[in-house]
TITIKOL-400122 format. One line per 4 residues: their letters; for each residue x, y, z of C-alpha. Coordinates in pm, whole numbers. Layout:
BEGIN
A	X Y Z ~ ...
//
This chain:
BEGIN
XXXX	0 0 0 ~ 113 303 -111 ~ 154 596 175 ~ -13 939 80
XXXX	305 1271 53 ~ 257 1531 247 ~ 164 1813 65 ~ 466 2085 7
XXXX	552 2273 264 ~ 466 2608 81 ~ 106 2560 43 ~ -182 2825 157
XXXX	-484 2625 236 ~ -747 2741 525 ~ -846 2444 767 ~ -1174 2567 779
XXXX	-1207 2520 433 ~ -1160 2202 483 ~ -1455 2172 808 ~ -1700 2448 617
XXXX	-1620 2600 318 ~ -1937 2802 318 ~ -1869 2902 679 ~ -1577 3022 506
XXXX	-1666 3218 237 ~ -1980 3365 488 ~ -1652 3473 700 ~ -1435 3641 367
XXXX	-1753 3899 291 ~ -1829 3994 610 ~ -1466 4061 644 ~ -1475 4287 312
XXXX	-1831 4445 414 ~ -1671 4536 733 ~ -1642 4974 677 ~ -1330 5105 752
XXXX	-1215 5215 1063 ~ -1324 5630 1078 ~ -1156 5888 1138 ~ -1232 6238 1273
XXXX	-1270 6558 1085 ~ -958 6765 1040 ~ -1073 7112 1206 ~ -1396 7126 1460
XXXX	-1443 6752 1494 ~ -1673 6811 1763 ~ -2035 6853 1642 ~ -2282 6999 1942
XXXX	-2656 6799 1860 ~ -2969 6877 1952 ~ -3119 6555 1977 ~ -3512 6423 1952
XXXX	-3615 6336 2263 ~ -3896 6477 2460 ~ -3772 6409 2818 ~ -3689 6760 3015
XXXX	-3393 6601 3204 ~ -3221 6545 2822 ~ -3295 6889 2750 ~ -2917 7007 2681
XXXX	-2655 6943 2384 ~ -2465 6618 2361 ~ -2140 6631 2177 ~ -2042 6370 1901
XXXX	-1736 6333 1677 ~ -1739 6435 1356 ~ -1589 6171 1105 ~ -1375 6263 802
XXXX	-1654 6165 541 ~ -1923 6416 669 ~ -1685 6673 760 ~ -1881 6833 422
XXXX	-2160 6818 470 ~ -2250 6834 868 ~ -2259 7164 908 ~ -2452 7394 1172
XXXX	-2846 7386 1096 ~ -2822 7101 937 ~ -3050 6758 1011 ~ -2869 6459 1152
XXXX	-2913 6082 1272 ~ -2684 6004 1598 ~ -2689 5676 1810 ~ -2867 5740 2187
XXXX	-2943 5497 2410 ~ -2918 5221 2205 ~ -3186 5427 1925 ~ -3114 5603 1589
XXXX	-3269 5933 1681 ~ -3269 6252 1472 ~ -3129 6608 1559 ~ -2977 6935 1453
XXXX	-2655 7032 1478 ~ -2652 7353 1684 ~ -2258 7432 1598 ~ -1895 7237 1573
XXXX	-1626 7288 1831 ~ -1263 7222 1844 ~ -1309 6981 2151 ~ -1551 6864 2364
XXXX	-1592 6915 2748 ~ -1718 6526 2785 ~ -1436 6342 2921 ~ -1518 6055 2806
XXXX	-1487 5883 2432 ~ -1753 6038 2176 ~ -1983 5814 1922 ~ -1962 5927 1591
XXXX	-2222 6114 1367 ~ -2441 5815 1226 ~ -2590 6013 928 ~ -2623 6365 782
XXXX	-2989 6383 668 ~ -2982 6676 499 ~ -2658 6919 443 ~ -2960 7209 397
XXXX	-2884 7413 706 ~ -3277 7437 783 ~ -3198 7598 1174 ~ -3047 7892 1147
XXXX	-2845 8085 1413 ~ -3110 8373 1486 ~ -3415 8080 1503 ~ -3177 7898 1694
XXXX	-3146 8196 1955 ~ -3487 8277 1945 ~ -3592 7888 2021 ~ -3341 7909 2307
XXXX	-3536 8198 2434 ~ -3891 8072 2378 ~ -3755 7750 2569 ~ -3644 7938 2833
XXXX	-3978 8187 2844 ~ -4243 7886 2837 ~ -4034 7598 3062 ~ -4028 7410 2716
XXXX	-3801 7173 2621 ~ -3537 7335 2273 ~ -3592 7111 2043 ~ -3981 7130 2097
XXXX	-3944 7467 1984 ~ -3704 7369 1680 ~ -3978 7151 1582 ~ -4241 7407 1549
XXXX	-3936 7645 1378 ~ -3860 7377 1122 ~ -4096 7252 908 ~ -4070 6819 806
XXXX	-3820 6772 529 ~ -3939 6722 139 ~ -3624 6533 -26 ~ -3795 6589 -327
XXXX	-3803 6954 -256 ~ -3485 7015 -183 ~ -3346 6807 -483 ~ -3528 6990 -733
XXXX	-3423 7169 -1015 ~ -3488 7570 -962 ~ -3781 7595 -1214 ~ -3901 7823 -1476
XXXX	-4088 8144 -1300 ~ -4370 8066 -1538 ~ -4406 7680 -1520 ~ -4706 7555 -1312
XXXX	-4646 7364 -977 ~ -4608 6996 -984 ~ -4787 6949 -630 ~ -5102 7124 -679
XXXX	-5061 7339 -416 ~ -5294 7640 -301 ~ -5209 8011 -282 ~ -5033 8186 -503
XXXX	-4763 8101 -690 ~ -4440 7973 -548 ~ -4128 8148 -593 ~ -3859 7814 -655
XXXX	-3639 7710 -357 ~ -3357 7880 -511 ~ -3103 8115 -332 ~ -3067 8443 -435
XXXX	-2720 8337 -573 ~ -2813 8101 -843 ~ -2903 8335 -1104 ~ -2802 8233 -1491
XXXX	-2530 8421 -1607 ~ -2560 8596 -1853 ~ -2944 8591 -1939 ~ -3040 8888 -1745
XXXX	-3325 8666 -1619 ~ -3307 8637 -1243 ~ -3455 8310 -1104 ~ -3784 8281 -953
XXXX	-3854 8316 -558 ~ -3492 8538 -556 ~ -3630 8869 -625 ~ -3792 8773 -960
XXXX	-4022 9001 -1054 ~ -3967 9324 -1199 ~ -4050 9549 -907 ~ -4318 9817 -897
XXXX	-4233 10148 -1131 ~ -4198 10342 -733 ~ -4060 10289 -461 ~ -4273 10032 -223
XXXX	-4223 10209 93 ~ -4283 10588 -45 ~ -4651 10565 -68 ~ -4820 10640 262
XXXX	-5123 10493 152 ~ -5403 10419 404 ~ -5152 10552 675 ~ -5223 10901 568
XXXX	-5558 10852 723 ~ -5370 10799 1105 ~ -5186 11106 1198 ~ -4890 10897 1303
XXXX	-4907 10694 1015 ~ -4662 10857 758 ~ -4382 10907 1044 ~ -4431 10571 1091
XXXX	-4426 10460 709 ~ -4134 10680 727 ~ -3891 10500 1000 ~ -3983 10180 857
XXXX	-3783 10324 534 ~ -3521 10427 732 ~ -3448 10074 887 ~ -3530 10270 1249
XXXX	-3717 9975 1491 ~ -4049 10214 1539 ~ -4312 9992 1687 ~ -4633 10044 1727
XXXX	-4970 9901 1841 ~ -5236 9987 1597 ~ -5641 10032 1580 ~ -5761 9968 1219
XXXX	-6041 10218 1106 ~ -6335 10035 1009 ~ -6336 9889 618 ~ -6180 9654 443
XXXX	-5818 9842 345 ~ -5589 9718 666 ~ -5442 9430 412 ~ -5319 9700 190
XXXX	-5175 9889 506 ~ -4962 9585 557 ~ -4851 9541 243 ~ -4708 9922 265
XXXX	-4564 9879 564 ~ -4349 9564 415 ~ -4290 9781 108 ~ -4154 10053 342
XXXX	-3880 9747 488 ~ -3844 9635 193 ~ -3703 9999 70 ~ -3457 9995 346
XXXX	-3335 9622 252 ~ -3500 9436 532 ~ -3723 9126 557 ~ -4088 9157 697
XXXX	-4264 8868 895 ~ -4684 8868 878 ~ -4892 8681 1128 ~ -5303 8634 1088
XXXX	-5531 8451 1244 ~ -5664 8264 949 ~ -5590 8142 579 ~ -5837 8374 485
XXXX	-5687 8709 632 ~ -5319 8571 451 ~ -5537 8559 101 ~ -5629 8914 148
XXXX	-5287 8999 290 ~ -5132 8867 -5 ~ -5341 8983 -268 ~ -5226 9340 -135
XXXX	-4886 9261 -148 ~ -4893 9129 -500 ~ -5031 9501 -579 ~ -4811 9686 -396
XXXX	-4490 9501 -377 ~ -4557 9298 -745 ~ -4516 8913 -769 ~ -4181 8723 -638
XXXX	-4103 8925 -360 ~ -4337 8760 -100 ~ -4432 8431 -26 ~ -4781 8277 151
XXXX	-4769 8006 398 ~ -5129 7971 448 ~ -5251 7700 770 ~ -5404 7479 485
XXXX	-5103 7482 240 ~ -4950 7076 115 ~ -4683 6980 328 ~ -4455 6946 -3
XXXX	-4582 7315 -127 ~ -4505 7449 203 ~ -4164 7335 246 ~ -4123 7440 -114
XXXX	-4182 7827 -7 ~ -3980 7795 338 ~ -3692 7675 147 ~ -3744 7999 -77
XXXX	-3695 8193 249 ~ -3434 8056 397 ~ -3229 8076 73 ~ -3277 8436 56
XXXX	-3530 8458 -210 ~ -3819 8579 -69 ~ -3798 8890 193 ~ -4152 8921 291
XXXX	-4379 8615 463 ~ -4738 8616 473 ~ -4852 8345 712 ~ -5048 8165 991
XXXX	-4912 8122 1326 ~ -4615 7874 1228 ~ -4459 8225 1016 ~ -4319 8344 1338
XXXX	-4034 8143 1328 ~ -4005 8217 957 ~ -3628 8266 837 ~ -3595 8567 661
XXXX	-3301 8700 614 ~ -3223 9066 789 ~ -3579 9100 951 ~ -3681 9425 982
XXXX	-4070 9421 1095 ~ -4293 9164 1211 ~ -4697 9216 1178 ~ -4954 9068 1378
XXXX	-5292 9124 1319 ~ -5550 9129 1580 ~ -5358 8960 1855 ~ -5643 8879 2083
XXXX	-5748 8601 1855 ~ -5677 8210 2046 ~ -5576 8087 1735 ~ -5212 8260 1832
XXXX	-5164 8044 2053 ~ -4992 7740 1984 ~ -5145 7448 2113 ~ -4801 7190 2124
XXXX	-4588 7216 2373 ~ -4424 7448 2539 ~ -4776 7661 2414 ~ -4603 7987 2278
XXXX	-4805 8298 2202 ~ -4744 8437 1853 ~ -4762 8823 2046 ~ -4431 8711 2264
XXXX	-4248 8528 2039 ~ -4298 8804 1746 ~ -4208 9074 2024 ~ -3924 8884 2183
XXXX	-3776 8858 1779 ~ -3772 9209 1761 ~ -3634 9279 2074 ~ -3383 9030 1971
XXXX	-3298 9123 1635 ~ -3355 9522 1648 ~ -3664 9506 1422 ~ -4000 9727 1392
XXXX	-4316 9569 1518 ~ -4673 9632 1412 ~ -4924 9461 1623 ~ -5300 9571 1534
XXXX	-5652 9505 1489 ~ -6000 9674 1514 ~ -5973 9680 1859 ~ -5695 9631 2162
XXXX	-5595 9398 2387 ~ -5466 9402 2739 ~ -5151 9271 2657 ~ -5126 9508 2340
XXXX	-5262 9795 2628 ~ -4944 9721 2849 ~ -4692 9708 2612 ~ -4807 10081 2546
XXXX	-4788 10162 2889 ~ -4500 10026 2938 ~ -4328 10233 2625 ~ -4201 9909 2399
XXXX	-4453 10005 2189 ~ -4659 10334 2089 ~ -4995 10378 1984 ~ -5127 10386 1621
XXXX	-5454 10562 1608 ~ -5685 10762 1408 ~ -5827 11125 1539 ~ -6212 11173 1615
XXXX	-6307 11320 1295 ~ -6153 11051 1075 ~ -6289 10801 1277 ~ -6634 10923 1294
XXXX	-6635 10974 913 ~ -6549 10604 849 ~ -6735 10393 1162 ~ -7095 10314 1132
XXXX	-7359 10452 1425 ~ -7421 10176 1680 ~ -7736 10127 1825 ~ -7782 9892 2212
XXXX	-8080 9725 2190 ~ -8120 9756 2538 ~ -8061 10110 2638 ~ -8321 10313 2814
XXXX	-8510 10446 2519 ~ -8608 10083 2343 ~ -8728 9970 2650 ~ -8972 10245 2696
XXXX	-9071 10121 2329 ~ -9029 9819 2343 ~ -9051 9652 2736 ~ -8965 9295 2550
XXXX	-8687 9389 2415 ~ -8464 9315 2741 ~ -8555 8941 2729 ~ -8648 8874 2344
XXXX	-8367 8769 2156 ~ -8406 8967 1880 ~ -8591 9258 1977 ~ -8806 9490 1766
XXXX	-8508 9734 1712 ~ -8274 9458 1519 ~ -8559 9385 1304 ~ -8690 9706 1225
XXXX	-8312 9795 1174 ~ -8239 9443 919 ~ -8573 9543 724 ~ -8443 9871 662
XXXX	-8055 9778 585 ~ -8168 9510 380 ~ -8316 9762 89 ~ -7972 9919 3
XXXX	-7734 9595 79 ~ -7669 9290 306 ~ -7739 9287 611 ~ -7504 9048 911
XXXX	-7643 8883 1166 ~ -7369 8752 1437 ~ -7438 8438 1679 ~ -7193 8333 1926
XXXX	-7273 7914 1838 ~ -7287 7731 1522 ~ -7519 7470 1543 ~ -7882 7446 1593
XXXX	-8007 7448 1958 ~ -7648 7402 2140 ~ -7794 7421 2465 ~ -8136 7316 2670
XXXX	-8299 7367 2965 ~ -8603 7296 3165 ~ -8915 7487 3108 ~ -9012 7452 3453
XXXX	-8704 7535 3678 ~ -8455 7608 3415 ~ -8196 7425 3516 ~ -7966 7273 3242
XXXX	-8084 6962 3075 ~ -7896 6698 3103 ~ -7842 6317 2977 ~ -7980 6055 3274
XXXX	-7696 5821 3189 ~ -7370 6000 3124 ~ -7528 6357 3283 ~ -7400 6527 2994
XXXX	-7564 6838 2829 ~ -7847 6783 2600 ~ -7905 6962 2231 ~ -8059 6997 1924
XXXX	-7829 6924 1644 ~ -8093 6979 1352 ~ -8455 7044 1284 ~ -8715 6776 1387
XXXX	-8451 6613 1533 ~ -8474 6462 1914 ~ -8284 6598 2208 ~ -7951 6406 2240
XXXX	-7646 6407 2476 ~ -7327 6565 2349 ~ -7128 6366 2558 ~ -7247 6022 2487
XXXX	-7505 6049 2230 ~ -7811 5900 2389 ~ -8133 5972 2255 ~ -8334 6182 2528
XXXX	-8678 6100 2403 ~ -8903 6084 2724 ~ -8703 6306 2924 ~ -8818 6449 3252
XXXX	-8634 6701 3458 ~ -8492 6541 3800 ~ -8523 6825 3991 ~ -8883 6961 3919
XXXX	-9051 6685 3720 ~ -9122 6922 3422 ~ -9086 6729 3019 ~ -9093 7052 2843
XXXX	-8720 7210 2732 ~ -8635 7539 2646 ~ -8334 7670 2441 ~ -8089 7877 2618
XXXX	-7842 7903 2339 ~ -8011 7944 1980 ~ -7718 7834 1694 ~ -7667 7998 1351
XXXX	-7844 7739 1181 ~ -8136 7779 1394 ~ -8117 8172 1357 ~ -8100 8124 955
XXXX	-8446 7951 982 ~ -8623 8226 1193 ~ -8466 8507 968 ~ -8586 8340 662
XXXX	-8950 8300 807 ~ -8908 8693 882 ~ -8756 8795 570 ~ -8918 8549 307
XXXX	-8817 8769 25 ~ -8464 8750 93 ~ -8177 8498 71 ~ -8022 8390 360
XXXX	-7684 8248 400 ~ -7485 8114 655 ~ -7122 8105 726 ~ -6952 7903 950
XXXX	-6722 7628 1040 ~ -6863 7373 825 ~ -6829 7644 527 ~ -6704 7966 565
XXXX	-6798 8223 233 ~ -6536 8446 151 ~ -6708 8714 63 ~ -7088 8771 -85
XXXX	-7231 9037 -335 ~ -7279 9397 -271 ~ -7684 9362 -297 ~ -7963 9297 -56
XXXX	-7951 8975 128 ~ -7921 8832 513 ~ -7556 8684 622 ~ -7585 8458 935
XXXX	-7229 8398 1077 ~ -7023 8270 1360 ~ -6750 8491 1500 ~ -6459 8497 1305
XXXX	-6686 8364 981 ~ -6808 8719 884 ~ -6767 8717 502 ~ -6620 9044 359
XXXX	-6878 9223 132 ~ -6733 9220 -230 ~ -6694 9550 -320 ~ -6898 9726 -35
XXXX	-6943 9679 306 ~ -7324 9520 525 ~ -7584 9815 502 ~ -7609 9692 887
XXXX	-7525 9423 1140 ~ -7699 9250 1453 ~ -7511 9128 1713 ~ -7705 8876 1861
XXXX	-7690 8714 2228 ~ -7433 8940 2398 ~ -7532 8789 2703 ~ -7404 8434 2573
XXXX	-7056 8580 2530 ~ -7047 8830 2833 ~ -7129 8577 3064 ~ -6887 8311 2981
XXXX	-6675 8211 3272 ~ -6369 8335 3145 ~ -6098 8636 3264 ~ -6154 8775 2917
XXXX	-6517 8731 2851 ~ -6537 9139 2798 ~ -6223 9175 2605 ~ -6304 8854 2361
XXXX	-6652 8984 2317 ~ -6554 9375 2240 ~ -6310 9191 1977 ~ -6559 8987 1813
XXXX	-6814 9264 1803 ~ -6535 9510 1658 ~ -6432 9272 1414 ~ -6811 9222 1285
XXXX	-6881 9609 1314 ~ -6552 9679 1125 ~ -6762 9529 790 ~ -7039 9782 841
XXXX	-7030 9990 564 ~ -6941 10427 637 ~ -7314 10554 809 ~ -7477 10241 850
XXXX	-7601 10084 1197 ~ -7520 9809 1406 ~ -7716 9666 1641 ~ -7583 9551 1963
XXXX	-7844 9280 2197 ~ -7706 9424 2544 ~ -7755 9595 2820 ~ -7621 9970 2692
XXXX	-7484 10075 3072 ~ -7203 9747 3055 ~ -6876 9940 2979 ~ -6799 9710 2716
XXXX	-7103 9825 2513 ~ -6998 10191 2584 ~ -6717 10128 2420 ~ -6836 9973 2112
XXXX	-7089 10270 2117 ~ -6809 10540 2129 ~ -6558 10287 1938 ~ -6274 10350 2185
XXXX	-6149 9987 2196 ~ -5799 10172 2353 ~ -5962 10327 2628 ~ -6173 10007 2741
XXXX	-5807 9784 2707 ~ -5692 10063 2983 ~ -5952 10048 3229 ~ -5943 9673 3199
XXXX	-5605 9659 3259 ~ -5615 9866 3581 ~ -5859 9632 3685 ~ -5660 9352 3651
XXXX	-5411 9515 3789 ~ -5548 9600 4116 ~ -5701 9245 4130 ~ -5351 9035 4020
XXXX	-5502 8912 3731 ~ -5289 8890 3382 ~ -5118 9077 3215 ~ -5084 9279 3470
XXXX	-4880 8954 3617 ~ -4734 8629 3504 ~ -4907 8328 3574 ~ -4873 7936 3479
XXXX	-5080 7607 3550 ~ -4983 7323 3632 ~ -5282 7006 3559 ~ -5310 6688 3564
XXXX	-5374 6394 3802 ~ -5410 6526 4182 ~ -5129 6339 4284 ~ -4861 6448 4018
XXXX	-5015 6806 4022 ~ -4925 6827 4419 ~ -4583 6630 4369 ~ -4466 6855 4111
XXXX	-4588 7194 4302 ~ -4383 7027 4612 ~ -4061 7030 4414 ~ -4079 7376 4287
XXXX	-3862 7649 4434 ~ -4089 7893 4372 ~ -3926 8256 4317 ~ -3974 8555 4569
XXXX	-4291 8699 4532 ~ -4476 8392 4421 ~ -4807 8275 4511 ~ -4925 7954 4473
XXXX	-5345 7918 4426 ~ -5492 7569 4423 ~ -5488 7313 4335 ~ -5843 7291 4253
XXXX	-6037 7047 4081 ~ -6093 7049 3687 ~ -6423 6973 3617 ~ -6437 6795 3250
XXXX	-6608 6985 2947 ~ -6548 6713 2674 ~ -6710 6413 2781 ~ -6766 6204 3077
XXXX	-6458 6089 3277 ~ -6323 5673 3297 ~ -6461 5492 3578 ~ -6192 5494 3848
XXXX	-5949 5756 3600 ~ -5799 5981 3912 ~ -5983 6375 3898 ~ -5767 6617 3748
XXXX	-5708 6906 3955 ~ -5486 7241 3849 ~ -5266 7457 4039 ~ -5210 7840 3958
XXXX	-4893 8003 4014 ~ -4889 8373 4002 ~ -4580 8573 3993 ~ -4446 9012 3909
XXXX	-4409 8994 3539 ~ -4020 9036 3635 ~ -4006 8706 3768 ~ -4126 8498 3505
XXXX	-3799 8364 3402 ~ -3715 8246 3736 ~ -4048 8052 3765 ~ -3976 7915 3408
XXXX	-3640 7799 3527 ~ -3790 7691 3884 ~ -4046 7489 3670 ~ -3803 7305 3424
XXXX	-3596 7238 3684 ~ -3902 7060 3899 ~ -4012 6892 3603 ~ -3646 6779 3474
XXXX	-3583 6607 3839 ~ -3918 6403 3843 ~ -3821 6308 3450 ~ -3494 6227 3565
XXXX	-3630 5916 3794 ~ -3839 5810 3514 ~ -4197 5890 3618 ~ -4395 5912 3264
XXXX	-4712 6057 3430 ~ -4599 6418 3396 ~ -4839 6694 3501 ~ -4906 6980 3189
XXXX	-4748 7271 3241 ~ -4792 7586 3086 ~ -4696 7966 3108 ~ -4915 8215 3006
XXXX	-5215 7963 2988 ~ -5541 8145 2846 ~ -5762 8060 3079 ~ -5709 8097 3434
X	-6101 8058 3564
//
């Protein structure tokens, strides 16, 4: 038998080959898939993140090295993906370093998203501000500052001004998200969104235009030329032409080569705002972000701003964060509306935030309306701000006459006319008005009959399961609970035994139907949330509308308007029931056309009807504030709530240090307005913390700090907290 050689001495073989040889070539491509060790940036390897987490105690920058391959494109602004606690988790970088303070070894930068650098320094400040103001976490604030990213978007070619968008987007038409830099040389043609459009044949800003009605007004027009930071809080003389005030204010900025910033309450206001600025200013200078603008349009025209081709932004509440470049005014109209308020935490106001941006960047400020707030009020008194008014004469000539309902003189006429709803005086007044024009007709609830109570006793109706409140949602329809929607068919009031209702609060729809059995001759529309009308014709008609729904009339203004059910908004339960109600009654009144009527269903002797009488909504604001004043109520101070279970609500007020000069009042229970509450769910209760407006950055730091500690030990049942809450009854 022949004995096998052993193979030469020089071979390569792999024993494993020779156990697995799959095992082995498994082994060889993990080997070559394995990336190469990396290695740090040259120059500021150090990249501070603000990372995506929601817990306070995480509330601070974490440092991360910055690896040779992004060194490019990870700049400061710019989205990111870093490992945390065993997660992928995005962030913004908030600025590179040389070195880091952390002593011990840093992770790399997984991923740079984006290299757009979407947070910019000033937005960056002014989030680190609003943090600090409202006890909020940063990056809460960055993400209501930046908007979600569109790849798409910010891949795209810059397109032809003339070339229709590809998303279908609403609003006008959007300037490409081009910088101001990427023009075609030598075509003469600039792109669009960077200053496109040939600009008007004058100068934007030299035109006083409706400001020459406001003795101030020119001076004012004037300084906004001059890049001076005049500010201002303005009342709006009745009519429709405070859009094309706007727009001449931002032409005045734009003269003097600085960015304006426009807040309104609703998509509606930023149609008319921007159809004034097309006028004035011309097309491609301005962009609208509208509330109901695409996602993909909307990030479309940010981009357009923060690349410097657009100066001017017409917008919702999200514009205050806008990132214009240079700002030199920010605009917000009628201030006293809730919709300013954002409702995601840390609950900024578009009023502070807009005023703390000025302060911060050393812009102009216009904050008006038809009428005035409090807070508006004390920054007047206070001298941030001066205010923008027209004389007597001027005003008289332009507001219509307004007529109480209930003064002393109908009621000797007309003895119903305290109790009826509408009383003779409104009608006689619509039957009139409606000959020449339309005529409004306000109601405080949509709906039909909201609310219901017993004909016998009148206490509230309410559902014998759930006890929730009971209501008419349509005609010939059966009362039914709001909470749980039960049927109330052979209802019978507890208290009394009565099994007749009566309405306490009549809805628009409701109103529409008796108007139209009144006025048979007439149309009758309605506006409200369901549909709000933009506008209807100059010509005779009736206009039923919610507050805030008023359509504008085309061309014209109402030959008269009723305000109906004063008492349903003065009586509210609410700090600001007089201030919100002067605001919505201002706001319909403002449509009235020169030397028609409105008619007002209150008691004339309530201050707050004086002052729509005598249209002084700046000396009501005054008096109210030295009310509140006296009485410790805001603005005249700071306050902030803290709600939620009883338990977390009293363990979070015991770890507060609260700052000298705070009081603490509560906690109270919160009684539920939405809907029955869980069987065994603990009550909610709320605490009020009052403090001198000087100390509300110590109770915002006293707060975070409270809240950071309980986060810290992991409890996840963290009570709400907000600053500045809008209601405090």
């Amino acid at each position: 038998m022949t004995a096998q050689s052993d193979p030469p001495s020089d071979a390569l073989f792999d024993v494993s080959e020779l156990v697995d040889p799959r095992a082995a070539a498994r082994a060889r491509a993990e080997e070559a898939s394995r990336p190469a060790p990396r290695r740090p940036a040259g120059r500021l390897s150090v990249a501070r993140v603000i990372v995506d987490t929601p817990l306070p105690h995480l509330d601070r920058l974490f440092d991360y090295r910055v690896p040779a391959d992004l060194d490019e494109d990870a700049v400061p602004g710019c989205r990111v993906k870093v490992a945390f606690r065993h997660r992928l988790l995005g962030g913004f970088i908030a600025e590179r370093v040389e070195r880091s303070e952390f002593g011990g070894r840093l992770a790399y930068l997984s991923e740079v998203v984006s290299p757009e650098p979407v947070l910019t320094p000033e937005i960056l400040e002014l989030a680190r501000a609003v943090a600090g103001r409202y006890a909020g976490n940063l990056h809460d604030v960055v993400k209501l500052a930046v908007p979600p990213r569109r790849a798409r978007v910010e891949r795209e070619a810059v397109r032809d001004a003339d070339a229709p968008a590809e998303d279908g987007g609403a609003g006008p038409a959007e300037p490409a998200a081009a910088s101001s830099a990427e023009v075609p040389d030598g075509t003469g043609t600039p792109e669009p969104g960077a200053g496109g459009a040939e600009p008007p044949a004058e100068d934007p800003g030299a035109d006083a235009g409706p400001w020459a009605d406001y003795p101030e007004g020119p001076a004012f027009v004037a300084a906004l030329r001059e890049g001076r930071a005049a500010r201002a809080v303005w009342n709006a003389l009745p009519g429709n032409d405070w859009p094309d005030a706007i727009a001449v204010a931002a032409g005045a900025a734009l003269a003097a080569g600085r960015g304006t910033v426009v807040v309104l309450p609703n998509s509606r206001d930023v149609e008319a705002v921007d159809a004034a600025m097309v006028r004035r200013l011309g097309g491609g200078r301005h962009v609208a972000l509208p509330a109901d603008l695409g996602p993909t349009p909307r990030y479309r025209r940010w981009l357009s701003v923060l690349r410097g081709g657009a100066r001017v932004v017409v917008g919702t509440r999200t514009a205050i964060f806008a990132p214009v470049r240079d700002l030199g005014l920010v605009v917000l109209w009628d201030d006293g509306d809730d919709v300013h308020a954002d409702p995601h935490t840390p609950y900024p106001h578009a009023r502070t935030v807009l005023a703390m941006r000025a302060h911060q960047t050393g812009s102009a400020a216009l904050f008006g309306g038809h009428t005035r707030t409090t807070d508006a009020q004390l920054l007047v008194e206070s001298g941030w701000a001066h205010p923008l008014v027209a004389d007597r004469a001027t005003l008289r000539r332009r507001a219509p006459l307004v007529k109480p309902a209930g003064d002393d003189r109908e009621l000797a006429r007309d003895e119903a006319a305290r109790t009826a709803r509408m009383p003779s005086l409104a009608l006689k007044s619509a039957r009139e008005a409606a000959r020449t024009g339309p005529v409004l007709f306000q109601v405080p609830r949509r709906g039909y009959l909201n609310t219901l109570a017993c004909a016998g006793c009148r206490e509230p109706a309410r559902c014998d399961g759930c006890r929730g409140p009971l209501a008419i949602r349509e005609a010939n329809a059966l009362p039914s609970c709001g909470w749980c929607g039960r049927v109330a068919g052979q209802w019978t009031c507890p208290d009394c035994g009565a099994a007749r209702m009566r309405a306490v609060v009549v809805g628009a729809r409701r109103t529409a139907e008796e108007l139209g059995r009144a006025f048979p001759s007439l149309t009758v529309r309605t506006s409200g949330r369901d549909e709000v009308l933009p506008e209807v014709p100059d010509k005779p008609s009736l206009v039923v509308a919610t507050p805030g729904a008023e359509p504008v009339v085309r061309d014209g203004g109402y030959a008269a308007a009723v305000l109906l059910d004063g008492w349903a908004l003065l009586n509210r339960a609410d700090l600001r029931a007089s201030e919100e109600t002067l605001r919505r009654w201002f706001n319909a009144a403002a449509l009235v056309r020169p030397g028609g009527t409105v008619v007002v269903s209150a008691e004339a002797s309530l201050p707050v009807v004086q002052a729509l009488v005598r249209w002084d909504p700046g000396g009501f604001a005054g008096r109210e504030l030295a009310e509140r004043r006296e009485l410790g109520f805001p603005p005249a101070v700071t306050m902030a709530s803290i709600t939620g279970a009883a338990d977390h609500v009293r363990e979070l007020l015991a770890q507060v240090e609260l700052p000298e000069g705070a009081e603490v009042l509560g906690p109270v229970p919160v009684a539920s307005e939405r809907g029955p509450v869980a069987e065994g769910a603990p009550p909610t209760e709320r605490a009020l913390l009052r403090v001198p407006r000087e100390g509300v950055g110590a109770l915002a730091r006293s707060l975070k700090a409270a809240a950071s500690a309980r986060s810290a030990r992991g409890d996840e049942h963290l009570a709400q907290v907000r600053v500045d809450p809008l209601q405090v009854l």
